[in-house]
N, C-alpha and C positions, 0 to 999 in steps of 0.2 A: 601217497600218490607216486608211484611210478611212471617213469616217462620213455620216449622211445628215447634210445639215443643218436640211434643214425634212420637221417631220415634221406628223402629221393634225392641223393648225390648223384642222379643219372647224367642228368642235362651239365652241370655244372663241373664234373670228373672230365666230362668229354670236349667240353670247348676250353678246359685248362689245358688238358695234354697237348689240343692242338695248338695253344696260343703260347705257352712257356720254351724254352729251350730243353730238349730232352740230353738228359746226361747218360742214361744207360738208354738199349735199345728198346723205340715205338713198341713193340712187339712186345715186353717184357712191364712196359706202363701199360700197354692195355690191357694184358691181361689180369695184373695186378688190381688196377681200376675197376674191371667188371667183376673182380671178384666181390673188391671192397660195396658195390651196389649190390651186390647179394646176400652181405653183411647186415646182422640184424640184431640187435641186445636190447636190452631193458637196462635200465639203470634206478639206483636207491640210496637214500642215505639211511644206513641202519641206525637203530637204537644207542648203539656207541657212539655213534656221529661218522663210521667211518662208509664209503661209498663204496656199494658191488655194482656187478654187473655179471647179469645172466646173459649167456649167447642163444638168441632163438633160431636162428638161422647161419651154419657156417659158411667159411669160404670155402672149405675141401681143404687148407691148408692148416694146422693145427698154433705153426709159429705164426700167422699172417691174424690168426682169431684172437691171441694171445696181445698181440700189437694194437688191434682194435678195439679188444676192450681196454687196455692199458690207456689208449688215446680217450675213450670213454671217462673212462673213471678221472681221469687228470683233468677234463674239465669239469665234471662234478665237484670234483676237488675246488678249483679254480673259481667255481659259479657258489661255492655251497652257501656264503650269506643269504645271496637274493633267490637263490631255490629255498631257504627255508624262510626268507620275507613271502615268501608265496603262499606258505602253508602252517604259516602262524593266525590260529583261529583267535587270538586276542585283537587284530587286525580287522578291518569290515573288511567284506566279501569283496567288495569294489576294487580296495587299494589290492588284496590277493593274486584280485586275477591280473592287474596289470602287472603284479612283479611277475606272475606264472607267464603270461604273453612277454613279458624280458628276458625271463629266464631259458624260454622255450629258443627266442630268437640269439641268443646269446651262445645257448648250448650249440643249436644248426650251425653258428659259426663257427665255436671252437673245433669242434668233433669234424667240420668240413676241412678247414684246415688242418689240424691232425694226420688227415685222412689224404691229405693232398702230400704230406710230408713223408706217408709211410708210402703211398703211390711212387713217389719218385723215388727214395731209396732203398724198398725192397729186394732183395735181390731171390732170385727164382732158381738157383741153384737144381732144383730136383726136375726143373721142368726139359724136356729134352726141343730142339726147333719145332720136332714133330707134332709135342703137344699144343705149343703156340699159336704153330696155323690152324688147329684144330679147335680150340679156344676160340679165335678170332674170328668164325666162321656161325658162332652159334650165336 
């Protein structure tokens, strides 16, 4: 079973930024932020045991894809007991799906924070003001 990894961090990216103390500039979390909402992977635990991640949807940025699936994969890592109590068929279906609904809410958590962490210390080096306000408009 494969799972989504990041799921609608819309609502919850945007009432952080406005509620924490911004360390680099508004401007540069937002756009960061609405990238990371456009962010979109699959995650697995392969045959080895060890955990991938497919990018279905990029940010436009190559290092900011790179950091996200990185944040993917480390709660896979992190979650991999009760993702595989989920999908141990020796188990009844019942106990499964509760690990699957823990592990699903476990994952939203990890992968949101993650995602709040690379939000705020990204830094947008390539992006010029111009492209900012242009970002922030759409």
């Amino acid at each position: 079973m494969i799972g989504f990894a990041l799921f609608a961090l819309t609502s919850s990216l945007q009432a952080t930024a406005q509620n924490e103390p911004v360390v680099v500039e508004q401007n540069v979390i937002n756009v960061t932020a609405q990238r990371l909402r456009a962010f979109r992977a699959k995650w697995d635990i392969e045959d080895d045991g060890s955990a991938s991640c497919t990018i279905k949807r990029r940010t436009g940025q190559p290092d900011l894809d790179e950091l996200a699936c990185g944040a993917v994969t480390a709660c896979v890592n992190v979650n991999r007991d009760l993702i595989m109590k989920g999908r141990d068929r020796r188990s009844p279906l019942k106990e499964r799906r509760v690990f699957r609904e823990q592990a699903k809410t476990v994952m939203y958590d990890c992968a949101a924070n993650r995602f709040f962490e690379i939000r705020d210390n990204y830094p947008l080096e390539t992006e010029s003001p111009v492209d900012l306000q242009a970002e922030d408009t759409q």
